[in-house]
C-alpha positions in Angstrom: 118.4 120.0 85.8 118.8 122.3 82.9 115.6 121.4 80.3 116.4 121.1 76.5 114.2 122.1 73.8 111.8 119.2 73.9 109.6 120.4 70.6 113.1 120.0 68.9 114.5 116.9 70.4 111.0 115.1 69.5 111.3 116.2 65.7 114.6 114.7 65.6 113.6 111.7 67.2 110.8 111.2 64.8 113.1 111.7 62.1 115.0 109.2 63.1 112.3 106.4 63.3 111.0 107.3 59.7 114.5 107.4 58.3 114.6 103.6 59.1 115.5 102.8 62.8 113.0 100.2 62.6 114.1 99.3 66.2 111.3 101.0 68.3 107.4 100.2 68.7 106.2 103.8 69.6 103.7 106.5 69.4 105.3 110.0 68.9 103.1 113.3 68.2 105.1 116.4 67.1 104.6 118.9 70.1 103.0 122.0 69.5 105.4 125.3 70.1 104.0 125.9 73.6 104.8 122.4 74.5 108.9 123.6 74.3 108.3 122.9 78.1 107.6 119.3 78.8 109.9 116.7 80.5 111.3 114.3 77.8 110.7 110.9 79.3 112.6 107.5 77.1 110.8 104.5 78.3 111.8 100.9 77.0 109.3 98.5 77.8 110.8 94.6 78.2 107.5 93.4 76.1 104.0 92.7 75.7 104.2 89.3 77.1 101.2 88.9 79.6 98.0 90.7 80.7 100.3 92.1 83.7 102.3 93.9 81.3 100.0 95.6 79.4 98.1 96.8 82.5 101.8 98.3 83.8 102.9 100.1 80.1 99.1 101.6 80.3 99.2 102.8 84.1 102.5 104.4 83.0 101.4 106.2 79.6 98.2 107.2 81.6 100.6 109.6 84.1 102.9 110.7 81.9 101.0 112.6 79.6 101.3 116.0 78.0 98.5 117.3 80.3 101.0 116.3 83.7 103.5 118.0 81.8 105.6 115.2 80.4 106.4 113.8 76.4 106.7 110.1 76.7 108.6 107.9 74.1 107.8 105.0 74.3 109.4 102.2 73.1 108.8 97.7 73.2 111.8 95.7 73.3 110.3 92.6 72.3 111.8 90.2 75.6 115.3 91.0 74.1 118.6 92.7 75.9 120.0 93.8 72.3 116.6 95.7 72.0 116.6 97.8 74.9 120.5 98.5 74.9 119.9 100.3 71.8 116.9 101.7 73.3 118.4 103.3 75.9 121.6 103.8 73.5 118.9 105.9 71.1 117.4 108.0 74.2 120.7 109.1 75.4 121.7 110.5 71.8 118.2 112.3 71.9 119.1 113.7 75.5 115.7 112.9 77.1 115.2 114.2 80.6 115.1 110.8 82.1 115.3 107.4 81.3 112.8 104.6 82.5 113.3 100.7 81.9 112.4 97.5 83.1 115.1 95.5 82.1 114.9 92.0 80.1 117.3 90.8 82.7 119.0 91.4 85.5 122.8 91.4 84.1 124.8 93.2 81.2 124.0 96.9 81.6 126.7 98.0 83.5 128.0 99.3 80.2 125.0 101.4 78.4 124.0 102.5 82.0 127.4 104.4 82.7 127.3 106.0 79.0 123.9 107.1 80.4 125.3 108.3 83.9 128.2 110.1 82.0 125.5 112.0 79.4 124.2 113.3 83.0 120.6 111.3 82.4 119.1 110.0 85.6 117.7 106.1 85.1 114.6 104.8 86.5 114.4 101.0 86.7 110.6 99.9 86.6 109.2 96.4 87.5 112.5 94.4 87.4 116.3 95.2 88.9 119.7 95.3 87.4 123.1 93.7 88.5 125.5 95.9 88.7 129.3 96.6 90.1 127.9 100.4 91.0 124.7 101.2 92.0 124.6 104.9 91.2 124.7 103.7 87.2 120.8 104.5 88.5 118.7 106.7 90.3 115.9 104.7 91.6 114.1 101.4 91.3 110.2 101.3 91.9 108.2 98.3 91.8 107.2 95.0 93.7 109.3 92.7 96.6 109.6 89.9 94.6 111.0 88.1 97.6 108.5 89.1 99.9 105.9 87.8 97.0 107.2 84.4 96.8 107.6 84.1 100.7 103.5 84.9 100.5 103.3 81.9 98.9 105.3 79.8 100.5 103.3 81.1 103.6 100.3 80.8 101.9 100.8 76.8 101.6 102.1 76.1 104.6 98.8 77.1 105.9 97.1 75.1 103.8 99.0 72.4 105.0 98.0 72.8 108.8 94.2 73.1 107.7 94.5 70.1 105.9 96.2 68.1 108.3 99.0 67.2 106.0 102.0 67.7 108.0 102.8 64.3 107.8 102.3 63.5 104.3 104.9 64.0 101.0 103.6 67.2 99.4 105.1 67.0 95.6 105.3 70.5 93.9 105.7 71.8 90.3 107.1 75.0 90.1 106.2 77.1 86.6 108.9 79.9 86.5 109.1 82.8 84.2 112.0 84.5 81.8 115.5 82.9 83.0 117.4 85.8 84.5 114.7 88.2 84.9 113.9 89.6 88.5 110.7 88.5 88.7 111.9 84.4 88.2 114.7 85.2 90.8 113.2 86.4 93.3 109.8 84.8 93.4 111.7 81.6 93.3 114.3 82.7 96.1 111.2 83.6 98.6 109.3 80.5 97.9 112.7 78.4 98.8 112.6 80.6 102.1 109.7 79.0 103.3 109.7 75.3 100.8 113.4 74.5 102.3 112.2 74.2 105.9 109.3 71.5 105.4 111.1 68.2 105.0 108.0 66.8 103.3 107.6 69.3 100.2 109.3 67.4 97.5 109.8 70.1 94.6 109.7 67.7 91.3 110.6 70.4 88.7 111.2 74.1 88.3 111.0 74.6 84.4 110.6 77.5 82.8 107.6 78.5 81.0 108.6 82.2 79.7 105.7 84.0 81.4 103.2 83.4 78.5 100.0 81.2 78.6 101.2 79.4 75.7 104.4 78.1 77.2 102.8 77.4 80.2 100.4 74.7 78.4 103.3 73.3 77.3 105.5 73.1 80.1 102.5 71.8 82.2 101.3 68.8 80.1 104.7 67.8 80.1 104.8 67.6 83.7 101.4 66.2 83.8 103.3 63.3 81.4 106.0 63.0 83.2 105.0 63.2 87.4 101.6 61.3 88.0 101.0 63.0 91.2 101.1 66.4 91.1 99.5 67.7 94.7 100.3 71.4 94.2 101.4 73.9 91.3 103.2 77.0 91.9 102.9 79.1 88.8 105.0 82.1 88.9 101.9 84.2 86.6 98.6 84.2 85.7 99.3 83.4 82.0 101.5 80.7 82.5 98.3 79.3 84.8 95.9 80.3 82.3 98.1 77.5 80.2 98.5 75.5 83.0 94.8 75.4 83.2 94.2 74.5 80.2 96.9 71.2 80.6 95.0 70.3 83.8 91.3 70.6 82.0 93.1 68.3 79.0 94.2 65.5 81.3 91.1 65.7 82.9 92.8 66.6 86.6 90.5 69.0 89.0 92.7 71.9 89.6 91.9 74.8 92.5 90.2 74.6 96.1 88.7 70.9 96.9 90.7 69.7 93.3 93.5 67.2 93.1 96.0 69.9 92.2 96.4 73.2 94.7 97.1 76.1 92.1 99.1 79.1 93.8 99.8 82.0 91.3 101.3 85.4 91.2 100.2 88.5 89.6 96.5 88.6 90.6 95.1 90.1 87.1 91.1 90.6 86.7 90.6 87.3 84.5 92.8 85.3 87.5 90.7 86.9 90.5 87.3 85.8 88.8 89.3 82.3 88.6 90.0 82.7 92.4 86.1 83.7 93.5 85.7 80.5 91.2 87.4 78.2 93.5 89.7 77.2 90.0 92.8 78.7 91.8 93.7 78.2 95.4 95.5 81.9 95.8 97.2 84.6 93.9 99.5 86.8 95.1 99.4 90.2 93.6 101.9 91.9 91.9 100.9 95.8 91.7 101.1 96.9 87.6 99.6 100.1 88.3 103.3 101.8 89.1 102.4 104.8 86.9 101.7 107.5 89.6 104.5 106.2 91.4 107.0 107.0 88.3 104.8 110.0 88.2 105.6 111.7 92.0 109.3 110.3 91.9 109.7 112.3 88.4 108.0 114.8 89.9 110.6 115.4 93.3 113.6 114.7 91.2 112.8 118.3 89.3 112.1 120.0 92.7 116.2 118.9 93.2 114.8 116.5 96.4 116.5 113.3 96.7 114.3 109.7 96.4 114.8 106.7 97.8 116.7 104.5 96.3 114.2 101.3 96.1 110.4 102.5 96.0 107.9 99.5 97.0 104.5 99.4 96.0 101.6 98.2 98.0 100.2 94.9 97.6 97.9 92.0 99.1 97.1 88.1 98.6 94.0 87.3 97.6 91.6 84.0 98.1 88.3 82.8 98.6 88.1 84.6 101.9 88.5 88.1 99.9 85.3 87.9 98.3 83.3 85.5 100.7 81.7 89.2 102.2 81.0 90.5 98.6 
């Protein structure tokens, strides 16, 4: 792909901002003249919304630096579609090299992705997926199997069912999900069923959502706590909503975790949730990798050697419970 003059396109972008765009949340440094070489990333971040998030925006500015070769704009959307249209909208009229995203939700870009497509700029989805009628509006997609994630847990507490010897017994379940729409919600909650639909005796109370934040997962859970007085198990689809959800627990004054009166199964597996694990205070998280930087990083990487990448680009990932840290 033919490079343009990146020292240039980064003034004009900066000029833009200061002249009152007002739209983006970034970072930019005028290149130095022997920079004229670096690979113009645009990268619209859905938010700041949860430890998880932060740990992926950082992995990603860690690799694509001006010392790997690349000039990365960075931008935060805030958790709104509007935001990151003009985002991407703004990168295209800047004609970055590529364009990376993880998209607020899953539908509506068909529109701003083929304006992308015809301005000849490949798209990299990160984290979360789009909907759309043709899949070449992007290059690649590179994160987590959501499914495969919410199976895990499903798995997870069927197991815990056999060592407990509670096959026979009504099982009630609160599910926690995240943003409405977003890949994460979908598919976490579409692997789960997978496994939940086939034992007669899990009775699934509620699926609210709780907007991935600890805040809204307090709420969410102390109205459940209100409103079901048997909870046996909570699936919280991340750690900040079951930081919340925690909290709710502690305030009703309801044991939650291994040998508690509430089985806690959460998703994302941060540093603050695995000490929580070791604790005993939740059963089992299931990880969700945020450190996809070095995979954006090599994918960038064969794209300007002209080689082709897959499609969908998984990253590695494990479960973790007491058993993990019972040799440490």
């Amino acid at each position: 792909m033919k490079k343009l003059r990146r020292s240039l396109t980064a003034v004009l972008f900066l000029c833009l901002l200061l002249s009152g765009c007002g739209m983006f949340d970034v970072d930019v440094e005028e290149p130095a003249k022997e920079e004229e070489d670096l690979i113009v990333v645009g990268f619209s971040q859905v938010g700041s919304e949860s430890v998880w998030r932060t740990k992926n925006t950082a992995s990603i500015q860690e690799e694509l630096t001006q010392e790997n070769g690349f000039f990365l704009i960075f931008a935060n959307a805030r958790q709104k579609q509007e935001n990151q249209i003009k985002h991407i909208r703004e990168f295209i009229s800047q004609r970055v090299d590529y364009i990376l995203f993880s998209p607020v939700t899953e539908e509506g870009w068909d529109t701003v992705l083929q304006e992308a497509k015809e301005a000849g700029i490949p798209v990299i989805l990160v984290d979360r997926k789009v909907d759309v009628a043709d899949s070449s509006l992007y290059t690649a997609w590179i994160g987590s199997d959501m499914t495969e994630e919410g199976r895990q847990a499903g798995l997870w507490l069927e197991n815990y069912e056999k060592e407990n010897q509670l096959e026979s017994q009504q099982i009630e379940i609160v599910v926690l999900q995240g943003t409405e729409g977003a890949t994460s919600t979908i598919e976490r909650t579409k692997g789960f069923h997978q496994i939940a639909d086939a034992h007669e005796n899990w009775v699934i109370l509620e699926e609210p959502y709780a907007d991935y934040t600890t805040a809204k997962g307090e709420e969410v859970m102390d109205r459940l706590l209100d409103t079901y007085p048997s909870i046996d198990v909570l699936i919280s689809q991340n750690d900040d909503m079951t930081f919340g959800a925690l909290q709710a627990m502690d305030d009703h004054g309801i044991k939650a975790g291994v040998d508690g009166d509430v089985a806690v199964v959460s998703f994302d597996a941060v540093d603050e949730a695995l000490k929580l694990v070791k604790q005993g205070r939740i059963n089992v998280d299931v990880e969700c990798n945020p450190l996809q930087g070095p995979y954006i990083w090599m994918t960038l990487e064969a794209l300007e050697r002209g080689e082709t990448v897959s499609k969908n680009i998984v990253v590695k990932e494990r479960v973790y419970d007491q058993s993990f840290f019972s040799g440490r």
